[in-house]
ROVOBA-289696 format. One record per residue (C-alpha): residue number from 1; residue in three letters; x, y, z. Coordinates in Angstrom, 2 decimals, padded with zeros to 5 digits. Each point is the difference from the previous one (the first is absolute). Example, Ala and Ser with C-alpha at 12.3 -4.5 7.8 and 13.67 -1.06 7.14 Angstrom:
REM residues 2
i->1 aa->ALA px->012.30 py->-004.50 pz->007.80 $
i->2 aa->SER px->001.37 py->003.44 pz->-000.66 $
REM end
This chain:
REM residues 257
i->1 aa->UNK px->-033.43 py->-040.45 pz->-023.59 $
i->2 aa->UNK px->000.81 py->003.79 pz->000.51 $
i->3 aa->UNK px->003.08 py->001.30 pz->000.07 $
i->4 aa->UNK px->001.27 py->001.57 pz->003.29 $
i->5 aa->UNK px->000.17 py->003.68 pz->-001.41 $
i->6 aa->UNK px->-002.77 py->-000.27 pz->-001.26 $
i->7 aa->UNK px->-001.59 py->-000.67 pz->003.45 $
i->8 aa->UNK px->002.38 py->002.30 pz->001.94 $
i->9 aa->UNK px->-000.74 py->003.28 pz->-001.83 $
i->10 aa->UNK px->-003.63 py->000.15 pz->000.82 $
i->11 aa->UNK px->000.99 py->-000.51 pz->003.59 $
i->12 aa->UNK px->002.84 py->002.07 pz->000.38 $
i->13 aa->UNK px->-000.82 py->002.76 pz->-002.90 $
i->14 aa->UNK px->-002.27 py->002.12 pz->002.30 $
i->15 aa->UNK px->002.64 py->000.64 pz->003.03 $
i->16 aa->UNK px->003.16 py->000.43 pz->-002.86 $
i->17 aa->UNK px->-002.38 py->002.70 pz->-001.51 $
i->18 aa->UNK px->-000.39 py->001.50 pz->004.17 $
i->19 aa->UNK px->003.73 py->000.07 pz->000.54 $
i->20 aa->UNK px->000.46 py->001.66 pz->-003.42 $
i->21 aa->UNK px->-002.99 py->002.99 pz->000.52 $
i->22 aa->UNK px->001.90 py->000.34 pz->003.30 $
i->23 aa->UNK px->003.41 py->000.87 pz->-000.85 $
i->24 aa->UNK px->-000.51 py->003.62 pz->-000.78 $
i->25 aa->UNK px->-001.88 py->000.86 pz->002.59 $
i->26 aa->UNK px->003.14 py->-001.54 pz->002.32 $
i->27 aa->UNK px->002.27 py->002.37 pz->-002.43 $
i->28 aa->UNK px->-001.99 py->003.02 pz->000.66 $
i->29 aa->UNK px->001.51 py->-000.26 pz->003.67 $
i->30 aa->UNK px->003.71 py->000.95 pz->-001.38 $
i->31 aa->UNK px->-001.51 py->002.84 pz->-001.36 $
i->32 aa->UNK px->-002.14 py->001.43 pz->003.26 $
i->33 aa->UNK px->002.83 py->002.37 pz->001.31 $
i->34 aa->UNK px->000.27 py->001.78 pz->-003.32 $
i->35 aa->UNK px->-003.39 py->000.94 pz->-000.88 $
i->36 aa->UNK px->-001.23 py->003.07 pz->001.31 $
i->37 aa->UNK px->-002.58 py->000.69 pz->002.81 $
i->38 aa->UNK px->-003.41 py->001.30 pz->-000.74 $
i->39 aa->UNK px->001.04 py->004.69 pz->-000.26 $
i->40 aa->UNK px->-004.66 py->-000.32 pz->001.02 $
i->41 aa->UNK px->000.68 py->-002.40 pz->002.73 $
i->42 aa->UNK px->002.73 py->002.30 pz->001.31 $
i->43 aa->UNK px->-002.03 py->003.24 pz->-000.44 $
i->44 aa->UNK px->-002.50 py->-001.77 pz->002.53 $
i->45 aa->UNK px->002.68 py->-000.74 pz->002.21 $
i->46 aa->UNK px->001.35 py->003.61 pz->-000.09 $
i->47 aa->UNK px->003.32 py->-000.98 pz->-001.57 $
i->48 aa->UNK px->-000.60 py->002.86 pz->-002.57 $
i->49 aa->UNK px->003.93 py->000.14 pz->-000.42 $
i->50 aa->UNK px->000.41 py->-003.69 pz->-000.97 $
i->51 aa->UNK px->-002.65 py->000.03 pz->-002.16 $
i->52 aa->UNK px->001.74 py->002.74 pz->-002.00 $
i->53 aa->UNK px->003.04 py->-001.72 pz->-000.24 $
i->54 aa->UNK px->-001.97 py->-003.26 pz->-001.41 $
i->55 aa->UNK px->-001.93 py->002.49 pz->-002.64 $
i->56 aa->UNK px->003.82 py->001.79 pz->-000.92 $
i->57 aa->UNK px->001.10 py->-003.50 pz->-000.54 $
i->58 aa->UNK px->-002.42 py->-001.29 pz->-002.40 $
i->59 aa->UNK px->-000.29 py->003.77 pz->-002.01 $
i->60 aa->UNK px->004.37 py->-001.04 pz->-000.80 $
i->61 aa->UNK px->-000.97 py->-003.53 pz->-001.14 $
i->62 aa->UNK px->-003.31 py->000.96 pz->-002.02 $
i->63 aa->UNK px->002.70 py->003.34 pz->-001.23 $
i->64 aa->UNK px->-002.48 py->002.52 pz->000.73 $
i->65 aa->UNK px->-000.77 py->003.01 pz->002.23 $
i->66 aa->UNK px->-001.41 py->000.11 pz->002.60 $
i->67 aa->UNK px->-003.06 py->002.57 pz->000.59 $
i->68 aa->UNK px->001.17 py->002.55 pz->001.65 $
i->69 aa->UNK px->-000.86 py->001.26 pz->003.96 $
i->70 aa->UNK px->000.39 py->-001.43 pz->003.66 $
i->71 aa->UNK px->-001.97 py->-003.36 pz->000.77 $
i->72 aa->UNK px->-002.37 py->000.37 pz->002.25 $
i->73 aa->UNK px->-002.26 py->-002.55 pz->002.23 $
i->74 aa->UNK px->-003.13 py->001.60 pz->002.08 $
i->75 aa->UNK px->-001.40 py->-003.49 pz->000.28 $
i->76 aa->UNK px->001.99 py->-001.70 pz->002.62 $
i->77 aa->UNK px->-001.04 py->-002.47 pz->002.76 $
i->78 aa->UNK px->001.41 py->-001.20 pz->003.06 $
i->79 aa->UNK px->000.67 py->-003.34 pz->000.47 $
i->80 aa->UNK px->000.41 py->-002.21 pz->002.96 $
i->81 aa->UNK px->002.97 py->-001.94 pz->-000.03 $
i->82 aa->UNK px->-002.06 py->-003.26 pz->-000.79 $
i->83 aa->UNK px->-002.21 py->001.45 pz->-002.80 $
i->84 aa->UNK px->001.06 py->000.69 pz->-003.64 $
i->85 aa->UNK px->-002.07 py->001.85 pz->-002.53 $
i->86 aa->UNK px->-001.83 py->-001.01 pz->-003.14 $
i->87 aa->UNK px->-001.85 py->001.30 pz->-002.60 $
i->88 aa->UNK px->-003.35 py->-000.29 pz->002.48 $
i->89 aa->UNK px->001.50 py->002.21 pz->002.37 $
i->90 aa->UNK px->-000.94 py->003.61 pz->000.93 $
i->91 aa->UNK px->002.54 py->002.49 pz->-001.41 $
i->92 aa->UNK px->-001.36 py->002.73 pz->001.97 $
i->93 aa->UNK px->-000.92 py->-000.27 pz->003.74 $
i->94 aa->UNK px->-003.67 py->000.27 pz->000.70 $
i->95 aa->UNK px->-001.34 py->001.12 pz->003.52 $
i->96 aa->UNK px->-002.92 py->-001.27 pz->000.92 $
i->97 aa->UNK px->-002.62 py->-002.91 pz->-001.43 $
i->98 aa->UNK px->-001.66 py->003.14 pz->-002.41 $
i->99 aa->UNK px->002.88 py->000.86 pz->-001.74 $
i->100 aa->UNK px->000.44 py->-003.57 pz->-000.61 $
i->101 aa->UNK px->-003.40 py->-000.67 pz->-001.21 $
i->102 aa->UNK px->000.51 py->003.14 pz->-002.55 $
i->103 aa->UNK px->003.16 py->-001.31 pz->-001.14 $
i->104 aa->UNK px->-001.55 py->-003.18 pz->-000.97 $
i->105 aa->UNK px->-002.93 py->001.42 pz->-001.70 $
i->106 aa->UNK px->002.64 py->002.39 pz->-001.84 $
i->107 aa->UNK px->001.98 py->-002.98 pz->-000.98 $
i->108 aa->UNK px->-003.49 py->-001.94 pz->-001.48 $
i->109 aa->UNK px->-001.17 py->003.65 pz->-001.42 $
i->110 aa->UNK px->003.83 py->000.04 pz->-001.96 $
i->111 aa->UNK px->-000.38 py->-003.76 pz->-001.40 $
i->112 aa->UNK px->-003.39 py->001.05 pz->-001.30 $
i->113 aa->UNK px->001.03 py->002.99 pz->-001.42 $
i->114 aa->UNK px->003.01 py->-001.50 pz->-001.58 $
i->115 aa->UNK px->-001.64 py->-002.59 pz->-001.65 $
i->116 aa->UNK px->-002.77 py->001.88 pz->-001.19 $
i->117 aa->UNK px->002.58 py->002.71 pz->-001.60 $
i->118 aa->UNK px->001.61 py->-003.01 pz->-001.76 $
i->119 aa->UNK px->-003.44 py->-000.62 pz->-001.75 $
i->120 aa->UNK px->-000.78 py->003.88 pz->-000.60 $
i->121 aa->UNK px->000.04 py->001.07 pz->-003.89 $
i->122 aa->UNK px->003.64 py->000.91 pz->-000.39 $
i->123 aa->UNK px->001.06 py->-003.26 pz->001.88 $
i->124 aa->UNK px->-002.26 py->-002.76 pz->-001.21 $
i->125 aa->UNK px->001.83 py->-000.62 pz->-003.69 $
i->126 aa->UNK px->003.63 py->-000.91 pz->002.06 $
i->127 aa->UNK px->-001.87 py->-001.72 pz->002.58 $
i->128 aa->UNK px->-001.65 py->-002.31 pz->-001.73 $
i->129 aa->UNK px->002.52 py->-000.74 pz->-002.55 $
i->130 aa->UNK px->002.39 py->-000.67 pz->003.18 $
i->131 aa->UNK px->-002.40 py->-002.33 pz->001.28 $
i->132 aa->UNK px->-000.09 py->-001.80 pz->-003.70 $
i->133 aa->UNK px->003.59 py->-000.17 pz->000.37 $
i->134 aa->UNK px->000.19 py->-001.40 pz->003.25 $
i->135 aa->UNK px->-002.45 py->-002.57 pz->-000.80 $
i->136 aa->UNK px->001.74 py->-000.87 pz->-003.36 $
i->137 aa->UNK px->003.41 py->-000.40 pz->002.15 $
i->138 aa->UNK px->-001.18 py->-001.75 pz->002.66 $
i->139 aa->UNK px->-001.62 py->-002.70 pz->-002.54 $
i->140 aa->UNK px->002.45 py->-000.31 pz->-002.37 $
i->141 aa->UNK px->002.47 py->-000.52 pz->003.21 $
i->142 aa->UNK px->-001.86 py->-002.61 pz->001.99 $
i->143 aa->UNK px->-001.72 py->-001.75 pz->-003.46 $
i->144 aa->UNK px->003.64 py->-000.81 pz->-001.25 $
i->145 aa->UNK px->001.07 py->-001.14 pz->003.45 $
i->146 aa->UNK px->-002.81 py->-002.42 pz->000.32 $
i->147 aa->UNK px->000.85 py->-000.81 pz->-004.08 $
i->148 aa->UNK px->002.97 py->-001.02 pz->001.13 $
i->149 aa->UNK px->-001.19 py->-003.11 pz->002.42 $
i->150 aa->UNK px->-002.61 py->-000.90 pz->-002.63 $
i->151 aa->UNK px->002.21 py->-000.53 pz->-002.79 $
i->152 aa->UNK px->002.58 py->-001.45 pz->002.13 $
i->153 aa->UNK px->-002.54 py->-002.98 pz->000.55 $
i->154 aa->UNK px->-000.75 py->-000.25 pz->-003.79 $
i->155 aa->UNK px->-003.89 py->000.44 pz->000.74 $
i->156 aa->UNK px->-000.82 py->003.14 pz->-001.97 $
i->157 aa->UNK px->-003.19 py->000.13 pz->-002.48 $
i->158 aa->UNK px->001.62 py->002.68 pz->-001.59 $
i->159 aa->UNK px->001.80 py->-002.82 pz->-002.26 $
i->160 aa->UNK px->-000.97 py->-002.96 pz->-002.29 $
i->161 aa->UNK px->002.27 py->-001.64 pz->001.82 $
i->162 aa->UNK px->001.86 py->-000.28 pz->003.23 $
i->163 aa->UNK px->002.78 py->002.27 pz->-000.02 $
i->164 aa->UNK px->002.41 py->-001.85 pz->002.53 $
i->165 aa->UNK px->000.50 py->-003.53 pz->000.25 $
i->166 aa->UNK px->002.33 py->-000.10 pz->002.73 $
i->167 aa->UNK px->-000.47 py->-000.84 pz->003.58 $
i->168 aa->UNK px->-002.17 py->002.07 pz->001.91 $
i->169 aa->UNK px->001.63 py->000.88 pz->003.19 $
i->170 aa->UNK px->003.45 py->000.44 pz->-001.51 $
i->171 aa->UNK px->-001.15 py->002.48 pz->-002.34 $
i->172 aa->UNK px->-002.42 py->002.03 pz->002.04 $
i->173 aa->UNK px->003.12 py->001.09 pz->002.42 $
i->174 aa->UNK px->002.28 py->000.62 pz->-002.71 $
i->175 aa->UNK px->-002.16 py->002.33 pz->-001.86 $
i->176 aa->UNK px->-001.40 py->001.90 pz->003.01 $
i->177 aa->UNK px->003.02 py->000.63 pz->000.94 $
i->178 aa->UNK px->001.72 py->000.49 pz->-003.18 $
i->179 aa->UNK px->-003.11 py->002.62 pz->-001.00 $
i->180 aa->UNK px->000.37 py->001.86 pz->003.61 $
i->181 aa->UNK px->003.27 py->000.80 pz->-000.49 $
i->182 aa->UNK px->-000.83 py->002.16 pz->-003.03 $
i->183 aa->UNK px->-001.07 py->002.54 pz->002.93 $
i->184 aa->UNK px->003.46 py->001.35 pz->000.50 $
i->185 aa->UNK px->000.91 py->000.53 pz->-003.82 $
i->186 aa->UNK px->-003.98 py->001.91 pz->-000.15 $
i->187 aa->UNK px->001.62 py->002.28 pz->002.50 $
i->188 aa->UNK px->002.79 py->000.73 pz->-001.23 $
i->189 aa->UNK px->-001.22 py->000.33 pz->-003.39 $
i->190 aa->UNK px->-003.13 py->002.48 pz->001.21 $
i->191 aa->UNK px->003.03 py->002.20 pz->002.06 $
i->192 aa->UNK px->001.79 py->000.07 pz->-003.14 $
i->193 aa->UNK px->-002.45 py->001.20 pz->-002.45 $
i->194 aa->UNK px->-002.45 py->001.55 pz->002.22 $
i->195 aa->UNK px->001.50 py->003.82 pz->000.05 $
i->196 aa->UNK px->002.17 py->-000.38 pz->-003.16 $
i->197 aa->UNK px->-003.57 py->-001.02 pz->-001.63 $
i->198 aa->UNK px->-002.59 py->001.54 pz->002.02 $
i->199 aa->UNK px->-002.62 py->-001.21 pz->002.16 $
i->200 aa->UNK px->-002.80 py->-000.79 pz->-002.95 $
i->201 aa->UNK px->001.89 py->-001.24 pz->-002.08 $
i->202 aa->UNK px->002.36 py->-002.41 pz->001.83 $
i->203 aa->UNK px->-003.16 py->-001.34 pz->001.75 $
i->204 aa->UNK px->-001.94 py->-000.69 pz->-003.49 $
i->205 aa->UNK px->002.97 py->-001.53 pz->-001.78 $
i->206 aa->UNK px->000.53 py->-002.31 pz->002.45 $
i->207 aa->UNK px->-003.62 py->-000.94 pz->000.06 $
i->208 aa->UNK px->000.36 py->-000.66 pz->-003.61 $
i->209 aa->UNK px->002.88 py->-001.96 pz->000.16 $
i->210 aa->UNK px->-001.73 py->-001.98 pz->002.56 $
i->211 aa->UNK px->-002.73 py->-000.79 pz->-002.24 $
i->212 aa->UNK px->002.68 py->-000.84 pz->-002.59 $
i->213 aa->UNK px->001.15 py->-002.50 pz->002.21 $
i->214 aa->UNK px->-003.33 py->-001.91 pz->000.27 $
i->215 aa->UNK px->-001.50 py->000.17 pz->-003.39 $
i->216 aa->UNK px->001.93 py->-003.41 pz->-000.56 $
i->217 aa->UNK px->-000.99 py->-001.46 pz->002.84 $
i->218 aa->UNK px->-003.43 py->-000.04 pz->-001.60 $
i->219 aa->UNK px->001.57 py->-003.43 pz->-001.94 $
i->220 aa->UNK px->001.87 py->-002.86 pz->001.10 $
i->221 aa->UNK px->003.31 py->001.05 pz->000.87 $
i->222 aa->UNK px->003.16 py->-002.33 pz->000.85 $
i->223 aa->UNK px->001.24 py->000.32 pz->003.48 $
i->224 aa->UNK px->002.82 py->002.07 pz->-000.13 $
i->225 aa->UNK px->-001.86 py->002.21 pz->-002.53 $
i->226 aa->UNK px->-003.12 py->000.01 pz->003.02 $
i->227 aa->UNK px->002.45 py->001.21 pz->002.93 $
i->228 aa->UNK px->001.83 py->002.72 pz->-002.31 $
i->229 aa->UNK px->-003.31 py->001.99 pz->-001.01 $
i->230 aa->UNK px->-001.34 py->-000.23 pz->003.60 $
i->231 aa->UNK px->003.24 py->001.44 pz->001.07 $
i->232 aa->UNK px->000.35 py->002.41 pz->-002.07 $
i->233 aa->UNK px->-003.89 py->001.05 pz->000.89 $
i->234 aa->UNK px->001.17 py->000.16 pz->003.47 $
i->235 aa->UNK px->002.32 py->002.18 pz->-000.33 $
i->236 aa->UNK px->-002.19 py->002.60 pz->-002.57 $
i->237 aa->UNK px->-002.84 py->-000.23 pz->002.70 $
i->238 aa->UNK px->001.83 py->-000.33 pz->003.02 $
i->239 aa->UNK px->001.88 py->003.70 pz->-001.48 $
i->240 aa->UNK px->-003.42 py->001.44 pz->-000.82 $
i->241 aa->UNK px->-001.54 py->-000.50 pz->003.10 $
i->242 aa->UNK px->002.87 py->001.80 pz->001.83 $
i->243 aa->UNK px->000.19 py->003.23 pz->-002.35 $
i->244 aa->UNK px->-003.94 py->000.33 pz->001.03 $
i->245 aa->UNK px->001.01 py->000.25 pz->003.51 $
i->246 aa->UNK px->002.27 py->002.81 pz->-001.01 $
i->247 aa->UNK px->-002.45 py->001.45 pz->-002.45 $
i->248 aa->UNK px->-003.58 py->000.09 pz->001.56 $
i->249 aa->UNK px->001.19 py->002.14 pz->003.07 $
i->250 aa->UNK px->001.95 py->002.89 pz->-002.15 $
i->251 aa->UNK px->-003.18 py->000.28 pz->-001.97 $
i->252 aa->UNK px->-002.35 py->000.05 pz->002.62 $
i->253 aa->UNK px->001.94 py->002.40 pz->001.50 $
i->254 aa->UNK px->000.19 py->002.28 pz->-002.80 $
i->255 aa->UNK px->-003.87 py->000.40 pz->-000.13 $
i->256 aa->UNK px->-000.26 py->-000.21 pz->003.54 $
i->257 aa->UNK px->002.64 py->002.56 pz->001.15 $
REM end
Protein backbone atom coordinates (compact mmCIF):
# COMPACT_ATOMS: atom_id res chain seq x y z
CA UNK A 1 0.00 0.00 0.00
CA UNK A 2 1.55 3.51 -0.73
CA UNK A 3 1.87 5.96 1.51
CA UNK A 4 -0.15 9.22 1.01
CA UNK A 5 3.02 11.49 0.39
CA UNK A 6 4.21 9.45 -1.53
CA UNK A 7 1.15 9.73 -3.87
CA UNK A 8 0.53 13.46 -3.19
CA UNK A 9 3.93 14.82 -4.33
CA UNK A 10 3.71 13.63 -7.86
CA UNK A 11 0.35 15.28 -8.00
CA UNK A 12 0.85 18.36 -6.34
CA UNK A 13 4.86 18.81 -7.01
CA UNK A 14 4.34 20.41 -10.50
CA UNK A 15 1.89 23.47 -9.39
CA UNK A 16 4.16 23.99 -5.81
CA UNK A 17 7.14 24.29 -8.31
CA UNK A 18 4.53 27.11 -10.54
CA UNK A 19 3.72 29.13 -7.47
CA UNK A 20 7.41 29.10 -6.48
CA UNK A 21 8.93 30.24 -10.29
CA UNK A 22 6.18 32.85 -9.83
CA UNK A 23 6.99 34.71 -6.83
CA UNK A 24 9.67 36.91 -8.24
CA UNK A 25 8.18 37.85 -11.05
CA UNK A 26 5.08 39.15 -8.55
CA UNK A 27 8.14 40.94 -6.53
CA UNK A 28 9.45 42.63 -9.52
CA UNK A 29 6.10 44.76 -9.33
CA UNK A 30 7.36 46.59 -5.92
CA UNK A 31 10.21 47.47 -7.74
CA UNK A 32 8.50 49.03 -11.20
CA UNK A 33 8.40 52.74 -9.94
CA UNK A 34 12.11 52.76 -9.20
CA UNK A 35 13.71 51.52 -12.20
CA UNK A 36 14.42 53.89 -14.76
CA UNK A 37 12.74 54.48 -18.20
CA UNK A 38 14.44 53.57 -21.39
CA UNK A 39 17.10 57.54 -21.97
CA UNK A 40 16.58 55.60 -26.30
CA UNK A 41 12.93 55.28 -25.81
CA UNK A 42 12.80 58.89 -24.62
CA UNK A 43 15.14 60.24 -27.34
CA UNK A 44 12.35 58.85 -29.80
CA UNK A 45 9.82 60.50 -27.93
CA UNK A 46 11.71 63.86 -27.93
CA UNK A 47 12.13 63.94 -24.15
CA UNK A 48 15.89 64.71 -24.78
CA UNK A 49 15.89 66.46 -21.22
CA UNK A 50 14.64 63.38 -19.29
CA UNK A 51 16.74 61.22 -20.92
CA UNK A 52 19.71 63.24 -19.64
CA UNK A 53 18.64 63.22 -16.30
CA UNK A 54 18.25 59.18 -16.47
CA UNK A 55 22.01 59.03 -18.12
CA UNK A 56 23.34 61.76 -15.05
CA UNK A 57 21.76 59.34 -12.73
CA UNK A 58 23.32 56.16 -13.62
CA UNK A 59 27.07 58.03 -14.47
CA UNK A 60 26.70 58.90 -10.01
CA UNK A 61 25.83 55.24 -9.29
CA UNK A 62 28.39 53.55 -11.86
CA UNK A 63 30.94 56.82 -10.19
CA UNK A 64 31.98 57.93 -13.47
CA UNK A 65 31.84 60.88 -15.90
CA UNK A 66 29.89 61.46 -18.05
CA UNK A 67 31.13 62.29 -21.80
CA UNK A 68 31.03 65.52 -22.18
CA UNK A 69 28.51 67.85 -24.69
CA UNK A 70 24.65 68.55 -25.08
CA UNK A 71 22.39 65.40 -25.95
CA UNK A 72 20.98 65.59 -28.91
CA UNK A 73 17.97 63.57 -30.79
CA UNK A 74 17.45 64.28 -34.78
CA UNK A 75 15.47 61.07 -34.93
CA UNK A 76 12.15 61.86 -33.49
CA UNK A 77 8.62 60.71 -34.50
CA UNK A 78 5.28 61.79 -33.88
CA UNK A 79 2.99 59.74 -32.32
CA UNK A 80 -0.72 59.54 -32.21
CA UNK A 81 -2.07 59.41 -28.92
CA UNK A 82 -2.97 55.61 -29.39
CA UNK A 83 0.39 54.46 -30.88
CA UNK A 84 3.67 53.86 -28.96
CA UNK A 85 7.01 53.21 -30.56
CA UNK A 86 9.27 50.19 -30.78
CA UNK A 87 12.34 49.18 -31.97
CA UNK A 88 10.48 48.52 -35.65
CA UNK A 89 9.54 51.96 -35.87
CA UNK A 90 10.84 54.71 -38.23
CA UNK A 91 13.11 57.17 -36.35
CA UNK A 92 13.09 59.51 -39.13
CA UNK A 93 9.94 60.54 -41.10
CA UNK A 94 9.90 59.36 -44.65
CA UNK A 95 7.72 61.16 -47.39
CA UNK A 96 6.59 59.24 -49.84
CA UNK A 97 6.47 55.17 -50.69
CA UNK A 98 10.37 55.74 -52.40
CA UNK A 99 11.98 56.96 -49.57
CA UNK A 100 10.48 54.16 -47.78
CA UNK A 101 11.50 51.53 -50.14
CA UNK A 102 15.27 53.05 -49.89
CA UNK A 103 15.16 52.99 -46.30
CA UNK A 104 14.40 49.40 -46.27
CA UNK A 105 16.91 48.39 -48.75
CA UNK A 106 19.46 50.63 -46.61
CA UNK A 107 18.44 48.82 -43.54
CA UNK A 108 18.99 45.06 -45.47
CA UNK A 109 22.28 46.70 -47.25
CA UNK A 110 23.52 47.62 -43.24
CA UNK A 111 22.68 43.93 -41.84
CA UNK A 112 24.69 42.60 -44.74
CA UNK A 113 27.39 44.75 -44.36
CA UNK A 114 27.56 44.28 -40.69
CA UNK A 115 27.70 40.81 -40.70
CA UNK A 116 30.01 40.44 -43.38
CA UNK A 117 32.55 43.00 -41.48
CA UNK A 118 32.19 40.65 -38.47
CA UNK A 119 33.68 37.82 -40.70
CA UNK A 120 36.38 40.17 -42.49
CA UNK A 121 40.19 39.28 -41.51
CA UNK A 122 40.61 41.49 -38.48
CA UNK A 123 37.17 40.31 -37.08
CA UNK A 124 36.91 36.61 -37.74
CA UNK A 125 39.44 35.35 -34.68
CA UNK A 126 36.84 37.23 -31.87
CA UNK A 127 33.96 36.19 -33.81
CA UNK A 128 34.32 32.89 -33.90
CA UNK A 129 35.76 32.35 -30.58
CA UNK A 130 32.50 34.35 -29.32
CA UNK A 131 30.42 32.03 -31.08
CA UNK A 132 32.53 28.95 -29.31
CA UNK A 133 31.75 30.65 -26.21
CA UNK A 134 28.25 31.10 -26.66
CA UNK A 135 27.78 27.64 -27.69
CA UNK A 136 29.91 26.29 -24.74
CA UNK A 137 27.54 28.51 -22.32
CA UNK A 138 24.50 27.80 -23.67
CA UNK A 139 25.32 23.85 -23.33
CA UNK A 140 26.86 23.69 -20.28
CA UNK A 141 23.64 25.85 -19.01
CA UNK A 142 20.77 23.88 -20.43
CA UNK A 143 22.87 20.20 -20.20
CA UNK A 144 23.08 20.71 -16.30
CA UNK A 145 19.47 21.86 -16.14
CA UNK A 146 18.18 18.84 -17.90
CA UNK A 147 21.04 16.80 -15.52
CA UNK A 148 19.23 17.89 -12.94
CA UNK A 149 15.65 16.02 -13.75
CA UNK A 150 17.63 12.96 -14.86
CA UNK A 151 19.42 12.34 -11.81
CA UNK A 152 16.58 13.36 -9.76
CA UNK A 153 14.77 10.14 -11.18
CA UNK A 154 17.87 7.92 -10.49
CA UNK A 155 17.92 6.79 -14.31
CA UNK A 156 21.35 7.95 -15.43
CA UNK A 157 23.83 5.48 -17.44
CA UNK A 158 26.44 7.59 -16.39
CA UNK A 159 26.58 5.24 -13.10
CA UNK A 160 26.99 1.51 -12.20
CA UNK A 161 24.33 2.11 -10.26
CA UNK A 162 21.29 4.18 -9.61
CA UNK A 163 22.25 7.20 -7.91
CA UNK A 164 18.87 8.01 -6.02
CA UNK A 165 16.69 5.64 -4.47
CA UNK A 166 14.11 7.85 -3.30
CA UNK A 167 10.73 8.58 -4.63
CA UNK A 168 10.50 10.01 -7.87
CA UNK A 169 8.15 12.86 -7.80
CA UNK A 170 9.28 14.11 -4.41
CA UNK A 171 12.70 14.46 -5.47
CA UNK A 172 12.37 15.80 -8.97
CA UNK A 173 10.61 19.15 -7.40
CA UNK A 174 12.95 19.48 -4.69
CA UNK A 175 16.01 19.45 -6.75
CA UNK A 176 14.69 21.59 -9.63
CA UNK A 177 13.93 23.89 -7.50
CA UNK A 178 16.65 23.65 -5.09
CA UNK A 179 19.25 23.79 -8.37
CA UNK A 180 17.22 26.98 -9.88
CA UNK A 181 17.71 28.89 -7.11
CA UNK A 182 21.50 28.82 -7.54
CA UNK A 183 20.56 31.58 -10.32
CA UNK A 184 20.51 34.44 -7.90
CA UNK A 185 23.88 33.57 -5.99
CA UNK A 186 25.47 33.13 -10.09
CA UNK A 187 24.46 36.74 -10.27
CA UNK A 188 25.58 38.04 -7.65
CA UNK A 189 28.71 36.23 -7.69
CA UNK A 190 29.39 37.23 -11.68
CA UNK A 191 28.55 41.23 -10.45
CA UNK A 192 31.00 40.71 -7.85
CA UNK A 193 33.96 39.42 -9.59
CA UNK A 194 33.23 40.47 -13.01
CA UNK A 195 35.10 44.11 -12.99
CA UNK A 196 37.29 43.42 -9.89
CA UNK A 197 38.48 40.27 -12.15
CA UNK A 198 37.91 41.15 -15.62
CA UNK A 199 35.74 39.97 -18.25
CA UNK A 200 38.06 36.76 -19.46
CA UNK A 201 38.91 35.75 -16.68
CA UNK A 202 35.83 35.81 -14.41
CA UNK A 203 33.98 34.10 -17.32
CA UNK A 204 36.72 31.12 -17.63
CA UNK A 205 37.04 30.53 -13.91
CA UNK A 206 33.69 30.08 -13.49
CA UNK A 207 33.52 27.72 -16.37
CA UNK A 208 36.12 25.78 -14.63
CA UNK A 209 34.61 25.67 -11.48
CA UNK A 210 31.59 24.49 -13.20
CA UNK A 211 33.31 21.62 -14.59
CA UNK A 212 34.73 21.07 -11.08
CA UNK A 213 31.40 20.66 -9.97
CA UNK A 214 30.49 17.78 -12.34
CA UNK A 215 33.56 15.71 -12.59
CA UNK A 216 31.96 13.74 -9.56
CA UNK A 217 28.91 13.41 -10.89
CA UNK A 218 30.59 11.09 -13.36
CA UNK A 219 30.16 8.32 -10.18
CA UNK A 220 27.49 7.47 -7.93
CA UNK A 221 26.98 10.20 -5.67
CA UNK A 222 24.66 10.24 -2.39
CA UNK A 223 21.82 12.61 -2.56
CA UNK A 224 22.74 15.44 -0.73
CA UNK A 225 26.25 15.15 -2.27
CA UNK A 226 24.09 15.06 -6.02
CA UNK A 227 22.04 18.42 -5.26
CA UNK A 228 25.25 20.33 -3.79
CA UNK A 229 27.53 19.88 -7.04
CA UNK A 230 24.56 20.69 -9.34
CA UNK A 231 24.10 23.77 -7.33
CA UNK A 232 27.09 24.86 -7.15
CA UNK A 233 27.35 24.26 -11.22
CA UNK A 234 24.42 26.46 -11.40
CA UNK A 235 25.64 29.07 -9.98
CA UNK A 236 29.43 28.91 -11.92
CA UNK A 237 27.36 28.62 -15.25
CA UNK A 238 24.47 30.55 -14.53
CA UNK A 239 27.53 33.60 -13.63
CA UNK A 240 29.36 32.76 -16.85
CA UNK A 241 26.67 33.05 -19.07
CA UNK A 242 25.83 36.57 -17.76
CA UNK A 243 29.52 38.09 -17.90
CA UNK A 244 29.26 36.98 -21.82
CA UNK A 245 26.37 39.20 -22.19
CA UNK A 246 28.50 41.96 -20.80
CA UNK A 247 31.59 40.85 -22.63
CA UNK A 248 30.73 39.97 -26.33
CA UNK A 249 29.22 43.52 -27.03
CA UNK A 250 32.36 45.68 -25.56
CA UNK A 251 34.50 43.56 -27.80
CA UNK A 252 32.60 43.68 -30.76
CA UNK A 253 32.45 47.07 -30.36
CA UNK A 254 36.00 47.67 -30.02
CA UNK A 255 36.74 46.14 -33.52
CA UNK A 256 33.71 47.43 -34.87
CA UNK A 257 33.87 51.12 -33.79
Amino acid sequence: MALPGRSVMPTLGWRWLLIFSSIPSFLLLLFYSMVPESPRYLCMRGQTSEAMDILEKMARVNRVALLPGILVSDKRIELDENSDPSEAAHLINVGDGRSTVVSELESKTGAIMALIKLLSPEMIRPTILLWLAFFGNAFSYYGIVLLTSELSRGSSKCASYPILKHSVGSSLYKDVFISSFAEVPGLLLSATIVDRLGRKFSMSAMLLVSCGFLLPLIVGQKEVVTTVLLFGARVCISGSFVVIYVYAPEVSTRFLV
